[in-house]
DRENDO-1510 file (C-alpha; in Angstrom, 1 decimal, always signed):
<recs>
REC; n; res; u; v; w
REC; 1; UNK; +17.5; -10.5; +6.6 .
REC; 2; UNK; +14.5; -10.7; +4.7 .
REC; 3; UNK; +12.1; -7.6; +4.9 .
REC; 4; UNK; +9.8; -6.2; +3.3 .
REC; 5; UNK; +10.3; -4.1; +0.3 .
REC; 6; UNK; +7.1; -2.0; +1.0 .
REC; 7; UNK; +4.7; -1.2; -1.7 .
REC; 8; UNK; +6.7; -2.2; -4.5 .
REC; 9; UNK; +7.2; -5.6; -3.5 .
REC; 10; UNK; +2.9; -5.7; -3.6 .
REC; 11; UNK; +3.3; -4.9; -7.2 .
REC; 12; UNK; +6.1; -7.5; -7.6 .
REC; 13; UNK; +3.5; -10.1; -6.7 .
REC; 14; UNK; +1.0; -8.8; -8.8 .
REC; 15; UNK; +3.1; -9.7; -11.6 .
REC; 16; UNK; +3.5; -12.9; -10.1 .
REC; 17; UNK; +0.3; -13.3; -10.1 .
REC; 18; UNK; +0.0; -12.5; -13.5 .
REC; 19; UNK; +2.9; -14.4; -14.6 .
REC; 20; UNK; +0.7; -17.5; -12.4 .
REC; 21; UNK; -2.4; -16.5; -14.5 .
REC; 22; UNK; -0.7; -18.3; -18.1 .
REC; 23; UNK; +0.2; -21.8; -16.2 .
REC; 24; UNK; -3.0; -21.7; -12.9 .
REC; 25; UNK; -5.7; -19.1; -14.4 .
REC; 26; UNK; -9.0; -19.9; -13.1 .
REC; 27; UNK; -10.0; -19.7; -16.7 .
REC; 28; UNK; -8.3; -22.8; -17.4 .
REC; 29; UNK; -9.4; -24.5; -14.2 .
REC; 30; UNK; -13.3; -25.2; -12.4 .
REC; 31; UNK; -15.4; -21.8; -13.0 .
REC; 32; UNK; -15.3; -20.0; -9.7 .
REC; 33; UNK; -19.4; -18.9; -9.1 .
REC; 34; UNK; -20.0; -15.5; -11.0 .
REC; 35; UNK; -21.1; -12.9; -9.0 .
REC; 36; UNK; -24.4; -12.8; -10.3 .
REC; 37; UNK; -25.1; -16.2; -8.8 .
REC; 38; UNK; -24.0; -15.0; -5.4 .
REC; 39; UNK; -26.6; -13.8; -3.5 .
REC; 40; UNK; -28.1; -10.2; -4.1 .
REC; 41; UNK; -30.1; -8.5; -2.0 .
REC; 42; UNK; -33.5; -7.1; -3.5 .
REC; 43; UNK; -35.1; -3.8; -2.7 .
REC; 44; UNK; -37.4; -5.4; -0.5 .
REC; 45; UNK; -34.6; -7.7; +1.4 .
REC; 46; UNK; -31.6; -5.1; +1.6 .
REC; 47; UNK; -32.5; -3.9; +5.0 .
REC; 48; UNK; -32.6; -7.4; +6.2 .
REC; 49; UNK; -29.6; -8.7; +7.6 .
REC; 50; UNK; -27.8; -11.2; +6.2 .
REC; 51; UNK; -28.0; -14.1; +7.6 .
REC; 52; UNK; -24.8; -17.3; +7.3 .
REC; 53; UNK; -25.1; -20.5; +5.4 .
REC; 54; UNK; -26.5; -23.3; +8.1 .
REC; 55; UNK; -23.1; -25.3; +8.8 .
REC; 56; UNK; -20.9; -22.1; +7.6 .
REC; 57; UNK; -16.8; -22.8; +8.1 .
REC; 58; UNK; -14.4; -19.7; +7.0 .
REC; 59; UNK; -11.2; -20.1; +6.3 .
REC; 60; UNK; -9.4; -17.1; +6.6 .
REC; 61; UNK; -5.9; -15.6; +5.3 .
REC; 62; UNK; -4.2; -12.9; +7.5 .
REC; 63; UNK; -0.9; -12.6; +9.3 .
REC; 64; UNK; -2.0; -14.3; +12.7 .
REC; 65; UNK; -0.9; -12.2; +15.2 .
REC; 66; UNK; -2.9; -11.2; +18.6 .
REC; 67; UNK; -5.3; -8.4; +16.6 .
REC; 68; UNK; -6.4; -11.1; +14.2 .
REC; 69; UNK; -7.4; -14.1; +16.8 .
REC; 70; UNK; -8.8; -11.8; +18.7 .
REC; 71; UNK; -11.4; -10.4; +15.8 .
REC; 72; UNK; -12.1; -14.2; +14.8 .
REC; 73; UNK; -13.1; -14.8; +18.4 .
REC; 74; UNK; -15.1; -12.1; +18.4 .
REC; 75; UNK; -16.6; -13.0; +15.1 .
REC; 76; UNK; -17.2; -16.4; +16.1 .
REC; 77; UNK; -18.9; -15.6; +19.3 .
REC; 78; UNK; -20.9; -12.9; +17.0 .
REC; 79; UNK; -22.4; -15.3; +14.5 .
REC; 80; UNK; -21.5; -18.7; +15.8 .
REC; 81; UNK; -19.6; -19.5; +12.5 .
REC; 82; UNK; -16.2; -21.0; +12.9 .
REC; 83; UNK; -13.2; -19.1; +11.5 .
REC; 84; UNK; -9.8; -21.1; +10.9 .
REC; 85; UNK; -7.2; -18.3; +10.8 .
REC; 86; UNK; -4.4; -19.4; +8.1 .
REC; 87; UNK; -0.7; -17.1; +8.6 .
REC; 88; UNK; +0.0; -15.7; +5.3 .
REC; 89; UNK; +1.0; -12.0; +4.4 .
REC; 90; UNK; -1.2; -10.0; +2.6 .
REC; 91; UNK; +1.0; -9.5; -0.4 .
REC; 92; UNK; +0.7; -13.2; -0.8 .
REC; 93; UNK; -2.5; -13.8; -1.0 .
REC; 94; UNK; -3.8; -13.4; -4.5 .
REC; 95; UNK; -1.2; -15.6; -5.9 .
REC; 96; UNK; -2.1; -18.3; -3.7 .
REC; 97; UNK; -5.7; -18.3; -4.4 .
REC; 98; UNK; -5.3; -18.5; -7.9 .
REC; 99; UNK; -3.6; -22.2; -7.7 .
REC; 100; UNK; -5.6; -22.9; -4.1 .
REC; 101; UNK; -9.0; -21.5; -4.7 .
REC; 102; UNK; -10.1; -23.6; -7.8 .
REC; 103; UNK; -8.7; -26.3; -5.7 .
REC; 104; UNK; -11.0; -25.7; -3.0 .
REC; 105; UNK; -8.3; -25.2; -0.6 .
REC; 106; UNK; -8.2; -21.6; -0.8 .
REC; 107; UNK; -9.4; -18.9; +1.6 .
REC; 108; UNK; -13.2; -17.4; +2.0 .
REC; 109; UNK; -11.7; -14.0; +2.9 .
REC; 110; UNK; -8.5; -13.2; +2.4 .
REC; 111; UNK; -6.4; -10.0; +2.9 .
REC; 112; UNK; -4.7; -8.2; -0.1 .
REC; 113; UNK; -3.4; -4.6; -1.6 .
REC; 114; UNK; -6.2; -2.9; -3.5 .
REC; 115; UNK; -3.0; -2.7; -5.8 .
REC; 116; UNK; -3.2; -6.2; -7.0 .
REC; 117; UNK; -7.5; -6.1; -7.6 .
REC; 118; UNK; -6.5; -4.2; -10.6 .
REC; 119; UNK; -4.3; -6.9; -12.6 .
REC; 120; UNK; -6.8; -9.2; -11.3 .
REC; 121; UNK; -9.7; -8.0; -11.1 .
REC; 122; UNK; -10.7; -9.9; -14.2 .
REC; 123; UNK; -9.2; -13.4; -12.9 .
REC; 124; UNK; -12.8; -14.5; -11.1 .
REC; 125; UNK; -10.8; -14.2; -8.2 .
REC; 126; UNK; -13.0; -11.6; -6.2 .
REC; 127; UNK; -16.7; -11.4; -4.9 .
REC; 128; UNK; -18.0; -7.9; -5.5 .
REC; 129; UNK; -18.6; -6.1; -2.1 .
REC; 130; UNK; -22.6; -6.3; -3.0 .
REC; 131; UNK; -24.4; -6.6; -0.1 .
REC; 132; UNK; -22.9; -3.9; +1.8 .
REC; 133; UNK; -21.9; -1.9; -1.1 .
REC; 134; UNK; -23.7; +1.4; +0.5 .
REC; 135; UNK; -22.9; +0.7; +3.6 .
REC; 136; UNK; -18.8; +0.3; +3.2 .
REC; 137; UNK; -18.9; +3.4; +1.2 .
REC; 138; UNK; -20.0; +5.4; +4.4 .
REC; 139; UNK; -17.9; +4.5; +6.4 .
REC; 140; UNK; -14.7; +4.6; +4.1 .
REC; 141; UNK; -12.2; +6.8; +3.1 .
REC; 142; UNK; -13.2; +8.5; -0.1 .
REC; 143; UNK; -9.7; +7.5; -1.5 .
REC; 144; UNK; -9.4; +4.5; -0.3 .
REC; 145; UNK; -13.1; +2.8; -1.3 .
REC; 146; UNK; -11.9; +4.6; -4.9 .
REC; 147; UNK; -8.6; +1.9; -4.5 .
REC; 148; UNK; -11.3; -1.2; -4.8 .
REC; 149; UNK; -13.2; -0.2; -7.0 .
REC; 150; UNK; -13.0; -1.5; -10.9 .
REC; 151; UNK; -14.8; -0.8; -13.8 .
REC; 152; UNK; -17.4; +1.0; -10.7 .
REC; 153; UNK; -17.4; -1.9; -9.4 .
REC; 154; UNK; -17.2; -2.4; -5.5 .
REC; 155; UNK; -14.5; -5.4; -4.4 .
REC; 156; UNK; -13.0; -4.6; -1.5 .
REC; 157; UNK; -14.2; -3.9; +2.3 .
REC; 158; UNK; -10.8; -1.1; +2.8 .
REC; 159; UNK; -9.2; -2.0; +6.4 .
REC; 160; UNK; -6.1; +0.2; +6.6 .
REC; 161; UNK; -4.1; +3.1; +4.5 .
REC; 162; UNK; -0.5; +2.5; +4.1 .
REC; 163; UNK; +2.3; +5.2; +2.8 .
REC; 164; UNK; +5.7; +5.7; +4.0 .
REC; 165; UNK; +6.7; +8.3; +6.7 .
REC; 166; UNK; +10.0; +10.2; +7.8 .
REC; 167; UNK; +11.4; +8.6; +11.1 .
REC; 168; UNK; +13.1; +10.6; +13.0 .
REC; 169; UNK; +16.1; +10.4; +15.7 .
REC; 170; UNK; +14.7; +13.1; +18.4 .
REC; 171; UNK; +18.2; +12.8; +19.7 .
REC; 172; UNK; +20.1; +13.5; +16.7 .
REC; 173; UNK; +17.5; +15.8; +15.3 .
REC; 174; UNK; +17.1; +17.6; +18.3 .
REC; 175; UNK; +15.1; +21.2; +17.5 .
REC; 176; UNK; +17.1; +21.2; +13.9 .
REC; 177; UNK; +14.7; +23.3; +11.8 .
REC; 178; UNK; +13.2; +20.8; +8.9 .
REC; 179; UNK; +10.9; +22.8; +7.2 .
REC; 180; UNK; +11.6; +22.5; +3.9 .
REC; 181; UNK; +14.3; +20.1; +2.0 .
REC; 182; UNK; +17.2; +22.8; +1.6 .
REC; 183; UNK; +17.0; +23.1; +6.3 .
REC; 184; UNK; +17.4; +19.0; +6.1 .
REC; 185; UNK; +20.1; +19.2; +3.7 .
REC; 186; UNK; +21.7; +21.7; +6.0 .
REC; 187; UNK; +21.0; +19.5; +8.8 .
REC; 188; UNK; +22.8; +16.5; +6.7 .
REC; 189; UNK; +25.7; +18.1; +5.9 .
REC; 190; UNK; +26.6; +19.0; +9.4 .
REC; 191; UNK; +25.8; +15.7; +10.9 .
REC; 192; UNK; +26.9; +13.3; +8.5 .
REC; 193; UNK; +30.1; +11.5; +8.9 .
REC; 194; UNK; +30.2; +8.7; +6.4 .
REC; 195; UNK; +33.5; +6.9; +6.9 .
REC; 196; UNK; +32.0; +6.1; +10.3 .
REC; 197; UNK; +28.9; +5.1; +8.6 .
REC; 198; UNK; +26.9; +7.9; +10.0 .
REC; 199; UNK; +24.4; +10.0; +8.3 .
REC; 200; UNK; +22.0; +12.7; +8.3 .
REC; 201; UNK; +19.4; +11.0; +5.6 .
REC; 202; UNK; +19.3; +8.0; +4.5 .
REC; 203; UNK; +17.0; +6.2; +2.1 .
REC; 204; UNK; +16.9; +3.8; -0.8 .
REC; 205; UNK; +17.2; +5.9; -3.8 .
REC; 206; UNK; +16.2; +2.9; -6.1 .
REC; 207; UNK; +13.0; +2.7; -4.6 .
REC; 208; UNK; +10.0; +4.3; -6.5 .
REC; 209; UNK; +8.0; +4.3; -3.2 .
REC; 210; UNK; +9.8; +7.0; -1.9 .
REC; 211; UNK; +10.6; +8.9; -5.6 .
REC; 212; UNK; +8.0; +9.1; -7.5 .
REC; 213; UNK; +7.1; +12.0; -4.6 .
REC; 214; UNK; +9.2; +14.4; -6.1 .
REC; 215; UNK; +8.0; +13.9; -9.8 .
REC; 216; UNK; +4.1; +13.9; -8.7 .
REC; 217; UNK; +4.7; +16.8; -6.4 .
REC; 218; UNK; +6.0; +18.7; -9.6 .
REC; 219; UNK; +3.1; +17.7; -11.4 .
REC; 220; UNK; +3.9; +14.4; -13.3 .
REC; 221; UNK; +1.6; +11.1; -13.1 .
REC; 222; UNK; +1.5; +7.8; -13.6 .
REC; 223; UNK; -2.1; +7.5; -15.7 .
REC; 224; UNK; -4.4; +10.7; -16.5 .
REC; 225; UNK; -8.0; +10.9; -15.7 .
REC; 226; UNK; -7.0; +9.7; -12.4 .
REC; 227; UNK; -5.5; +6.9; -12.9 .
REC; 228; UNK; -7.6; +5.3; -15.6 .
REC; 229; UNK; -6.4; +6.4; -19.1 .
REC; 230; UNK; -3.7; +4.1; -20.3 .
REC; 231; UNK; -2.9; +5.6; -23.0 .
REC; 232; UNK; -1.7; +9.2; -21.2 .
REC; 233; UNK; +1.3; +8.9; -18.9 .
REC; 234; UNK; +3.0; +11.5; -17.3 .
REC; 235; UNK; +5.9; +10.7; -16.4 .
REC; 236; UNK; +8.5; +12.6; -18.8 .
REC; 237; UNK; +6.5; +15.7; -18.9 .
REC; 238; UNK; +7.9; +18.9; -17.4 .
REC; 239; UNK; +7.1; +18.2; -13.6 .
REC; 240; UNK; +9.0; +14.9; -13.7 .
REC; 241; UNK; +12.3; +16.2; -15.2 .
REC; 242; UNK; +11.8; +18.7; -12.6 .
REC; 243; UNK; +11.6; +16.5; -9.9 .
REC; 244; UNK; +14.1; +13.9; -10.9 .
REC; 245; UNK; +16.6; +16.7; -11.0 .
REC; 246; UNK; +15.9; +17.3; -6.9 .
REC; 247; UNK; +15.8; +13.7; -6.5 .
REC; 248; UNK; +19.3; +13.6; -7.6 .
REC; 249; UNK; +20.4; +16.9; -5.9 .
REC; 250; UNK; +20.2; +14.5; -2.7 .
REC; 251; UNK; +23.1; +13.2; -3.3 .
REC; 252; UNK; +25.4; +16.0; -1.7 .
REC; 253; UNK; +24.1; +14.9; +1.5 .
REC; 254; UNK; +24.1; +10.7; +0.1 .
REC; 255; UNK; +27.1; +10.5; -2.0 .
REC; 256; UNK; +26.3; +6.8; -2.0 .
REC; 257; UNK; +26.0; +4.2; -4.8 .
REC; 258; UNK; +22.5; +3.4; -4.7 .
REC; 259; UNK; +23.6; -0.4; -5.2 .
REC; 260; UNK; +24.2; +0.2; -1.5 .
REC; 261; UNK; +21.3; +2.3; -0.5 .
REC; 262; UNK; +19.2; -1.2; +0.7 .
REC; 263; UNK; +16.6; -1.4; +3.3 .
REC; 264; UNK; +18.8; -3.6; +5.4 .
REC; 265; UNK; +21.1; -1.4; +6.0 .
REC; 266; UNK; +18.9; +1.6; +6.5 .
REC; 267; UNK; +16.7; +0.1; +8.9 .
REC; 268; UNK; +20.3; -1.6; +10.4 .
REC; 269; UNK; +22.3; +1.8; +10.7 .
REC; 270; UNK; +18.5; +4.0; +12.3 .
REC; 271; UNK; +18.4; +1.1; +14.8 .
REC; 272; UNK; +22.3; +1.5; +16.1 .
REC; 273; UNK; +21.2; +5.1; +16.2 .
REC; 274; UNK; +23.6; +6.2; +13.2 .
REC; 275; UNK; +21.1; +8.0; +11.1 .
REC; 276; UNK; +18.8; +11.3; +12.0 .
REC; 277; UNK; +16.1; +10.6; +9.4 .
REC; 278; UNK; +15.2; +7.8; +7.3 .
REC; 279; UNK; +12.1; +7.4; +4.9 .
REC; 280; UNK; +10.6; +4.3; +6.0 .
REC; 281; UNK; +6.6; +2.7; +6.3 .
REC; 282; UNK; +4.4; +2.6; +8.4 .
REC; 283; UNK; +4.6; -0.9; +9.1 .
REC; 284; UNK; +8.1; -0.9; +10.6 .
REC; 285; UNK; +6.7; +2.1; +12.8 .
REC; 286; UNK; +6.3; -0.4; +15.9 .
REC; 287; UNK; +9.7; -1.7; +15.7 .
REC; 288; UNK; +10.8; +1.9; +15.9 .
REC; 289; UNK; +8.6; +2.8; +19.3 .
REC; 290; UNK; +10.3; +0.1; +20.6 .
REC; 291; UNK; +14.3; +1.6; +20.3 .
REC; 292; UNK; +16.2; +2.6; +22.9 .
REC; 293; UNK; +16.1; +6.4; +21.8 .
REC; 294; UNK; +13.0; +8.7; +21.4 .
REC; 295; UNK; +12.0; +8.6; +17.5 .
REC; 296; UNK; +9.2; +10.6; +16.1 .
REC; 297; UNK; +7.9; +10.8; +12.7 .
REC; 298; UNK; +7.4; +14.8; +10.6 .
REC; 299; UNK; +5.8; +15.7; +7.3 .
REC; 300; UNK; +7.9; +15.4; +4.2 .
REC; 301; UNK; +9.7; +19.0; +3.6 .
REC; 302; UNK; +8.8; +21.5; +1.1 .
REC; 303; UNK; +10.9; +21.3; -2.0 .
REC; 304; UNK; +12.2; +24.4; -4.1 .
REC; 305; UNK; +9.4; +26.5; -5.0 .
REC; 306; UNK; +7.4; +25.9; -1.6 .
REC; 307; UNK; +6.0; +22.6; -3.4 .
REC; 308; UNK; +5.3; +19.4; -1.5 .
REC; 309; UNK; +6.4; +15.9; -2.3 .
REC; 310; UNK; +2.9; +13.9; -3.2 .
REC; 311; UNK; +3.4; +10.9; -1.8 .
REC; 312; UNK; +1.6; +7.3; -3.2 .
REC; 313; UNK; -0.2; +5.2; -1.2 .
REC; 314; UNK; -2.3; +1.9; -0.7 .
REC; 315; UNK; -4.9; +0.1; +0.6 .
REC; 316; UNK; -5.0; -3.4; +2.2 .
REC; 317; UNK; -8.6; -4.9; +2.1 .
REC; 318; UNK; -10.7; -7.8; +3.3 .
REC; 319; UNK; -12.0; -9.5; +0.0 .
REC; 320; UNK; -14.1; -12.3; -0.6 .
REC; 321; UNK; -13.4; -15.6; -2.7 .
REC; 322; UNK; -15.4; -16.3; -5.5 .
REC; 323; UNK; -14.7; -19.6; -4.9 .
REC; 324; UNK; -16.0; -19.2; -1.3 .
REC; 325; UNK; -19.0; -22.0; -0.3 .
REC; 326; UNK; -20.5; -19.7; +2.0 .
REC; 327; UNK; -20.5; -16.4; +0.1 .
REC; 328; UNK; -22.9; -14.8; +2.8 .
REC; 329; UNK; -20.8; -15.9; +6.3 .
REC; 330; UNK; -18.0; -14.6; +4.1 .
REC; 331; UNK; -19.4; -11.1; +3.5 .
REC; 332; UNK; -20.4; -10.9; +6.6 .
REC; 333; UNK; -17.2; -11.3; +8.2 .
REC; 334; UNK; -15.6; -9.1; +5.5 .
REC; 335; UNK; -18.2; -6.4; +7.0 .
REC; 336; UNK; -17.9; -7.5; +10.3 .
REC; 337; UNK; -13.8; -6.7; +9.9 .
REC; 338; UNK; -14.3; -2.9; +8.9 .
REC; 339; UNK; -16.4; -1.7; +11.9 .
REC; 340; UNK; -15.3; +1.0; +13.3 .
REC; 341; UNK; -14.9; -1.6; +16.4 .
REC; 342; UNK; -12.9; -3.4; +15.2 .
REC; 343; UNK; -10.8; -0.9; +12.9 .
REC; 344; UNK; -10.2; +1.1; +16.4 .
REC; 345; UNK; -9.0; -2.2; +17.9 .
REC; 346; UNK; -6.5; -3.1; +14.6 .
REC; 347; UNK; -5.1; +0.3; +15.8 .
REC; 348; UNK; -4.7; -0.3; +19.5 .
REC; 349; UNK; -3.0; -3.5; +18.7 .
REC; 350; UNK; -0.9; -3.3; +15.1 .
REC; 351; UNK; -0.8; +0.6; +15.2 .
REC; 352; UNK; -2.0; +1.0; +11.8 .
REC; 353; UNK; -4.1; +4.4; +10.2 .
REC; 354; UNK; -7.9; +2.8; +9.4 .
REC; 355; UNK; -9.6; +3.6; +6.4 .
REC; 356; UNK; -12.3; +4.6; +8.5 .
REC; 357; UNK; -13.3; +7.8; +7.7 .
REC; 358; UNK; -12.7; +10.2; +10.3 .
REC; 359; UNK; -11.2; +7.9; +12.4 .
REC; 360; UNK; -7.9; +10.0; +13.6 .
REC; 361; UNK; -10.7; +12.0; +15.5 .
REC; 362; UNK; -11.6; +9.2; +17.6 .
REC; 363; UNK; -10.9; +9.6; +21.2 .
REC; 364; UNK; -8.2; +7.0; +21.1 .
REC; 365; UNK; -6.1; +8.1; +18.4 .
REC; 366; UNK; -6.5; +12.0; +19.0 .
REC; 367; UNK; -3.9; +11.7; +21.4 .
REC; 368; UNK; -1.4; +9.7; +18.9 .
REC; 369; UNK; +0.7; +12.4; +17.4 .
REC; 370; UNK; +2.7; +10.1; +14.9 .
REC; 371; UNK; -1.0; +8.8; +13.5 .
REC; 372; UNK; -1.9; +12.7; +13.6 .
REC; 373; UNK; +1.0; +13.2; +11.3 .
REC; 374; UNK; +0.6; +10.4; +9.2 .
REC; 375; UNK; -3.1; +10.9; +8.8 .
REC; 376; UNK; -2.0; +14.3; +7.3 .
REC; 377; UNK; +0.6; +12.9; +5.2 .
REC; 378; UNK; -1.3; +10.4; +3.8 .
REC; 379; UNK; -4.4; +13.2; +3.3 .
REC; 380; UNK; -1.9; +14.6; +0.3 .
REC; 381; UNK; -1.3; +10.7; -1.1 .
REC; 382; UNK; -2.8; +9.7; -4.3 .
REC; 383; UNK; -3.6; +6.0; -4.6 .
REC; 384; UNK; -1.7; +3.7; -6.8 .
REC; 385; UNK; -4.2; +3.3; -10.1 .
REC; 386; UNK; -5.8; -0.2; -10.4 .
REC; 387; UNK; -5.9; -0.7; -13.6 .
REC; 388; UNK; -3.4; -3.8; -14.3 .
REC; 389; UNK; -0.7; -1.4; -16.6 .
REC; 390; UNK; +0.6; +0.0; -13.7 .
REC; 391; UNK; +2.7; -3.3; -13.2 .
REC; 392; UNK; +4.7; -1.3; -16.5 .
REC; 393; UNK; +4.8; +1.8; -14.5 .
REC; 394; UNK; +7.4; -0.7; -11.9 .
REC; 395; UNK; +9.3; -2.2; -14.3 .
REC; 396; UNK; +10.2; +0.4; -16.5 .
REC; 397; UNK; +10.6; +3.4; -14.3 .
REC; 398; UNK; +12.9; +2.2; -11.7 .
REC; 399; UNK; +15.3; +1.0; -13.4 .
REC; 400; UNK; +15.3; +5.0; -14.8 .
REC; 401; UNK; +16.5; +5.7; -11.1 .
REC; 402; UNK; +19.3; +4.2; -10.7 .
REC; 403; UNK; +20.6; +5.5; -14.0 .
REC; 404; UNK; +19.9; +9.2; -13.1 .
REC; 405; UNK; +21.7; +8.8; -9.4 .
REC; 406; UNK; +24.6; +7.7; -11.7 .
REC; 407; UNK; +24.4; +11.0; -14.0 .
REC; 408; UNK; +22.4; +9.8; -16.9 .
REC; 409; UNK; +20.4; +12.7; -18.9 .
REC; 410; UNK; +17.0; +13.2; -17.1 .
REC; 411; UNK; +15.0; +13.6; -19.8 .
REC; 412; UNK; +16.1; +11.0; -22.7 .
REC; 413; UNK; +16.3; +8.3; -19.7 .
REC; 414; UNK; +12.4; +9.2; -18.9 .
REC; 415; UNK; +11.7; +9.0; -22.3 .
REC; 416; UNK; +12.9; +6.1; -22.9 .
REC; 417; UNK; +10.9; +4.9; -19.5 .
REC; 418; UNK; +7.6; +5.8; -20.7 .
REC; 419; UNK; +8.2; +4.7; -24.7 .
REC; 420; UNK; +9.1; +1.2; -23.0 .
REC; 421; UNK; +5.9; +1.6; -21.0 .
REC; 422; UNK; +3.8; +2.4; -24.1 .
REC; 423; UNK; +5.7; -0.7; -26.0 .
REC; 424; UNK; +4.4; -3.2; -23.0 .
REC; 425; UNK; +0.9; -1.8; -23.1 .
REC; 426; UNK; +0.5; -2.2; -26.3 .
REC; 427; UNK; +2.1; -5.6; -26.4 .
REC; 428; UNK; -0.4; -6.6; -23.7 .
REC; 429; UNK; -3.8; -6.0; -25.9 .
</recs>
């Protein structure tokens, strides 16, 4: 069954796209137009509105499903420009229009994780967000207009936050008392019952979605200065030998290989109603509303010491081709995508959190109490950095994971991560 591997599996196709950049770089192909030579609205023309190229066509790249046909056909009606809706995954985007868009078969605007802007924000791939630059940032999430931004340059038009949550079986669960991690432990240990494949938490313990929470909450990181500096990583320091050590204290209640900790059989085992909580995204949440048993969602526990897990999270964005013919109807769809409108309606129909800022208060998702939760989970979430060496961050820590579970020595095996890290980076200038 093929699923998807979350946030992580973004990443993944950044370095795809990467990989793509030494055999389909735009470089090496027809000059997509530089963003000077779109067009920029003076002083004197900014509060004008933008008006779409006479004869404008979009093509547009989004999982087609009822939300999206339904905003085209709104769009369409709007501005009388034509939108031809293309299926494709957001995670798959990027590496399509590096082969497609010099081609002049790829997308006008296209959907994407702010975490692959960063590897390629450089490619010519992206229009800045120009022309509503001022407006997007008022109506976005501080953190999330942060996640399209490069070099303080604008990208992305932000349409949803994504971050994992912890599902839970109400009728396993019950009225257990979860407040911190050492009550869900004590909660495992009485429910599970492995040789009948039954457990009290269950999770993929190779995953670095889920994981790095414990290091960050103990104080480690992935870049300093927020992200930016390549050249400090935290990620053997004193926090994150603290928490790999609780990472691997899970294991009483998961004495698993994590070989066998996989999504399919997590998501396989909570669905046969086997499991009392599983870390899972947001994205699978409207699978789960739709099991035979009650499931509800609650904030990661408190680890030793009364610290919180600090989660990661990221952005999927509308973005504009540079190779786009009609750079304004483009941008004006973009916009037109991240109204609160039509960010309220993505809601009602996918169930996603908006990066609309402020938006849990809206009248219709007050009442939600699994967005109310998530919207305070994801509060505590730092973004993924953007700048293109966190691809390293991937491929050398995660491996690290797999060999702690197992018993390695925490710290050597983290300082062997971020030395390998430092040796890619380095190999990259």
């Amino acid at each position: 069954m093929k699923r998807r591997t979350g946030l992580i599996s973004l990443l993944i196709v950044g370095l795809l796209a990467v990989a793509g950049c030494g055999t389909a770089s735009p470089a090496a192909n027809p000059s997509p137009p530089a963003a000077s030579q779109s067009p920029q609205p003076s002083s004197d023309t900014a509060m004008d509105e933008l008006q779409p190229e006479p004869g404008a066509e979009l093509v547009y790249w989004d999982k087609k499903d009822a939300f999206s046909e339904y905003a085209v056909k709104e769009f369409e009606k709007k501005y009388n420009v034509k939108v031809k809706l293309e299926d494709m995954m957001f995670w798959e985007t990027v590496g399509r229009l590096i082969t497609d868009g010099p081609a002049g078969t790829g997308a006008d605007v296209f959907v994407a994780g702010a975490d692959q802007l960063g590897p390629n924000a450089n490619s010519g791939l992206f229009l800045p967000n120009d022309y509503f630059a001022e407006e997007t940032a008022k109506i976005s999430v501080k953190s999330a207009l942060d996640a399209v931004t490069v070099d303080g340059i604008l990208y992305g038009y932000p349409r949803n936050i994504e971050s994992f949550m912890m599902y839970v079986n109400k009728d396993i669960v019950k009225d257990a008392k979860l407040d911190t991690w050492d009550d869900l432990k004590a909660f495992a240990k009485k429910y599970n019952d492995i040789p009948n494949n039954k457990y009290g938490l269950f999770y993929e313990t190779n995953n670095l979605l889920y994981n790095y929470s414990f290091m960050a909450g103990y104080g480690a990181y992935i870049f300093g200065n927020n992200g930016k500096d390549k050249n400090d990583i935290g990620l053997n320091n004193e926090g994150a030998v603290k928490g790999m050590e609780f990472y691997r204290s899970l294991k009483e209640i998961l004495p698993v290989p994590s070989s066998d900790l996989t999504e399919d059989v997590k998501v396989s085992l909570f669905e046969q109603g086997k499991v009392g909580i599983i870390l899972d995204g947001i994205w699978n949440l409207g699978r789960y509303k739709s099991l035979p048993f009650e499931v509800g969602i609650i904030e990661m526990p408190k680890m030793p010491g009364g610290v919180d897990p600090k989660p990661y999270a990221s952005v999927p964005a509308y973005f504009v081709s540079a190779y786009s013919k009609y750079p304004n109807a483009s941008k004006l769809f973009a916009h037109f995508m991240t109204t609160k409108e039509m960010q309220v309606k993505n809601y009602e129909m996918r169930g996603v959190l908006p990066a609309y800022a402020g938006i849990e208060n809206d009248e219709k998702l007050k009442p939600d109490d699994i967005i109310q939760v998530f919207a305070k989970h994801v509060a505590k979430a730092e973004m993924l950095p953007v700048i293109p060496e966190v691809q390293y961050f991937f491929q050398n820590v995660t491996p690290v994971l797999e060999q702690i579970w197992n018993g390695a020595d925490i710290k050597s095996a983290l300082d062997k991560a971020v030395a390998d890290m430092k040796a890619n980076i380095a190999a990259a200038k």
